[in-house]
Structures are given as structure tokens and as C-alpha cells.
C-alpha positions in Angstrom: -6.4 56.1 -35.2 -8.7 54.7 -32.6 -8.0 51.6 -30.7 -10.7 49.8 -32.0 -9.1 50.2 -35.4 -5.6 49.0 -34.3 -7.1 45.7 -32.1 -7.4 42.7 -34.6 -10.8 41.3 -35.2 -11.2 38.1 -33.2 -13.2 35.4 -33.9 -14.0 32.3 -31.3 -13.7 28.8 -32.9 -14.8 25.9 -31.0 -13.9 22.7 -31.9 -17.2 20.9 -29.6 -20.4 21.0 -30.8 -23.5 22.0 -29.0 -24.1 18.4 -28.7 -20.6 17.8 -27.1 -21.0 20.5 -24.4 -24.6 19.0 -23.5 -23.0 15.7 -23.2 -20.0 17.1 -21.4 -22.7 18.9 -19.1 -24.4 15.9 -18.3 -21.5 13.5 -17.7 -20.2 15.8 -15.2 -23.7 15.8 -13.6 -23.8 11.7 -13.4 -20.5 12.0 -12.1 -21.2 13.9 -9.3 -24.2 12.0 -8.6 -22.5 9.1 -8.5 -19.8 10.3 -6.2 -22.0 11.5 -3.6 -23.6 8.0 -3.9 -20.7 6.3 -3.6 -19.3 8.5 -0.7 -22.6 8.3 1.0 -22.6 4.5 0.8 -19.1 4.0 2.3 -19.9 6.0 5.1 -22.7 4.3 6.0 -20.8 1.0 5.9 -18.5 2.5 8.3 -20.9 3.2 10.4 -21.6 7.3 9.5 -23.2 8.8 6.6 -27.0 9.1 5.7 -28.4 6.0 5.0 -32.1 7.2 4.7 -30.1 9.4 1.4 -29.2 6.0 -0.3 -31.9 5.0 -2.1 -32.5 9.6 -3.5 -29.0 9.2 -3.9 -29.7 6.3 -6.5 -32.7 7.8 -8.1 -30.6 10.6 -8.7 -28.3 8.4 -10.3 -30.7 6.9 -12.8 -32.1 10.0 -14.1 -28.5 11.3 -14.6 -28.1 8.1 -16.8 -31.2 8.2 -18.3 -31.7 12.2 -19.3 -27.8 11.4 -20.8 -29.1 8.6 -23.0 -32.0 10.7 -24.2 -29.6 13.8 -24.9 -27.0 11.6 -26.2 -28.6 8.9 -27.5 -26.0 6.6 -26.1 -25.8 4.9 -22.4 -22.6 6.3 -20.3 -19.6 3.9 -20.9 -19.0 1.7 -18.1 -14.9 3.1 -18.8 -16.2 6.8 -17.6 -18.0 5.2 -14.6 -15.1 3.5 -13.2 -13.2 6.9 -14.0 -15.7 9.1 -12.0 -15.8 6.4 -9.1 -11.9 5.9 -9.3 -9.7 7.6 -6.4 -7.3 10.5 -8.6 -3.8 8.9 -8.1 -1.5 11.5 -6.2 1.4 13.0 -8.0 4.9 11.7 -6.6 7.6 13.9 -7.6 10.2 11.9 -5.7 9.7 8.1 -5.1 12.8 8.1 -3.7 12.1 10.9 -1.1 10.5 10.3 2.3 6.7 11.9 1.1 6.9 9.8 -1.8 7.3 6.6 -0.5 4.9 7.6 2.5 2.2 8.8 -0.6 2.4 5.3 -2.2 2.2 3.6 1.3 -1.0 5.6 2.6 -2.9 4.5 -1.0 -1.7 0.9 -1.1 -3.1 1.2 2.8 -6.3 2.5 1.2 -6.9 0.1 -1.5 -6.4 -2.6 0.5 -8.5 -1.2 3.2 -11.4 -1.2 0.6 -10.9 -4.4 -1.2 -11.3 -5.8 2.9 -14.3 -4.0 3.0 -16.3 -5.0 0.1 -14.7 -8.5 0.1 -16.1 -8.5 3.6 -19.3 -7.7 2.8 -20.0 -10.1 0.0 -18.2 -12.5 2.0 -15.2 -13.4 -0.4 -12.9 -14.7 2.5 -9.9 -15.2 -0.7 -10.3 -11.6 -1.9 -10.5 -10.3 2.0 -7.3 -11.8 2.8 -5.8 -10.2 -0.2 -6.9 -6.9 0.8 -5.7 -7.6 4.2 -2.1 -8.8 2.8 -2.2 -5.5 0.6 -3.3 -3.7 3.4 -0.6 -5.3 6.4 2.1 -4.9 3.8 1.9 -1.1 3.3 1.6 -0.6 6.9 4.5 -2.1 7.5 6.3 -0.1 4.5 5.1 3.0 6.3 6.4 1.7 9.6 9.9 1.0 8.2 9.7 4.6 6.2 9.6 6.1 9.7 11.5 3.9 11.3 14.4 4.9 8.7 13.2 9.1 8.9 14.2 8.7 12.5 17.4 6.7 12.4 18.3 9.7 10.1 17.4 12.1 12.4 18.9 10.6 15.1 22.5 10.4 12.8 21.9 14.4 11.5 21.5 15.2 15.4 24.5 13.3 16.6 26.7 14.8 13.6 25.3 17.9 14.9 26.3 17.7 18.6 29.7 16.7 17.5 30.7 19.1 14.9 29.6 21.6 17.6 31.3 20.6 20.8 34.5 21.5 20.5 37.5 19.0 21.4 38.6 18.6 24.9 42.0 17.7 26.2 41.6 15.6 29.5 41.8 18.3 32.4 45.3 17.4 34.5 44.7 16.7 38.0 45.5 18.6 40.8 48.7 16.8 42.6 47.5 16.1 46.2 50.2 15.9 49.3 50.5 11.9 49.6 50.7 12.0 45.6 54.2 10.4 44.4 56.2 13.3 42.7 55.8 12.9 38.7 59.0 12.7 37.0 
């Protein structure tokens, strides 16, 4: 017997349709578009980027959206916007754990960092000052996160230095000649 003979014959089922991979295709090709648009547009506001891109950037966009609704026969849902315009959410294995808490810290520093900004620019003084709370808070979270990584430190290190030195008795002193004789 040849291997051919012994190998099964395979067969590939896919549940997607033709249609569903198109769409698939092009919502991963608005997404992008809409993430360099959106990464491009917060630069500039920072005071970087390519703002003679923006307004390409958003014709890009619009083509994405319409050549979807042709294909698809359906606009993008504002829900898969958001989603491709949403930071990913690091994993935290430990919250408990110094990178844990430091992870959680760092975002809440960067939402509120962007809520400031765009509150800023639309000039929502309520919204800005709750982006600046948000923002104030974390950083002081992070402060106190290395505040207590280094008062552990500092406690390992001590242990350290005294579980190595080993225990002295006083040295005697040498008895000089005016010394009064110890009894």
C-alpha cells in the first residue's frame, strides 16, 4: 500500500460564506483606515504627526465605509467603530503584583490624559476636570506603587545585610597602666 491509499480523504468546510470573508476583508480594511486616522489626528494635536495627511486620511475613510456598504449592503455598526478605535485592554495576571497595579495605573493615566484632551478642545471645562481628576489620581497610585516597591526593597536589603553579618561580641579593651585593677 501506498501512502496516498492509507492518508484519509480530507475535505475543508467553512462555516463563512464568500460574502462573510468579503465583509471580514473590508472591515479590517476600514479599521485600519480608521486607526491611521485616528493616530494621525492625535499626533497632530500634540503637536507631531502629518496634518497635510488628515483630510487623505479621511477620504480614505469614507471609501472604506462606502465600498463596505456596497459589498455588504449594510453601513459599519457604530459598535465595530468604537471597537477598532478602542485602546486593547492589557492583560493583568496579577492585580495584586507590583506590574499589575502599575498596568492599571499607566491606562487610567492614559484615559484620563485623553478625556483632558478632547474635553480641552471642545472646551468642556466639567468633562476636563474629570479627566484631570482621573488622570492626578492614577499618578498618584503609581507614585505610591513605587513608593511601596522601594520601602520593600529597602526591608529585603536590610534583612539581607543582617542575616549576613555575623554577630559580634563587644571587643574587651586593652587595660591601660592608670586603669583600676578589675576584680
Amino acid at each position: 500500500m501506498s501512502d496516498d491509499q492509507d492518508r484519509p480523504k480530507l475535505t475543508v468546510v467553512a462555516e463563512n460564506s464568500r460574502k462573510q470573508i468579503d465583509a471580514n476583508l473590508l472591515q479590517e480594511q476600514l479599521d485600519y483606515a480608521l486607526l491611521v486616522l485616528a493616530a494621525n489626528v492625535i499626533r497632530v494635536v500634540r503637536g507631531a504627526g502629518k496634518p497635510d495627511d488628515i483630510i487623505f486620511q479621511c477620504n480614505d475613510v469614507v471609501k472604506a465605509a462606502v465600498e463596505y456598504k456596497d459589498k455588504v449592503g449594510r453601513f459599519v455598526s457604530s459598535h465595530s467603530v468604537a471597537g477598532a478605535l478602542r485602546l486593547p485592554r492589557e492583560r493583568v495576571d496579577d492585580y495584586d503584583s507590583f506590574h499589575g497595579q502599575r498596568q492599571l495605573a499607566m491606562r487610567e493615566m492614559m484615559d484620563g490624559s485623553l478625556q483632558v484632551v478632547a474635553s480641552r478642545l471642545l472646551r468642556q471645562l466639567t468633562q476636563e476636570h474629570r479627566g484631570e481628576r482621573e488622570m492626578f489620581e492614577a499618578f498618584r497610585d503609581l507614585e505610591r506603587i513605587y513608593q511601596d516597591l522601594r520601602k520593600q526593597r529597602e526591608a529585603e536589603a536590610k534583612a539581607a545585610r543582617t542575616r549576613s553579618a555575623p554577630k559580634r561580641k563587644p571587643a574587651k579593651r586593652k587595660a591601660k597602666k592608670n586603669d583600676p585593677p578589675v576584680l
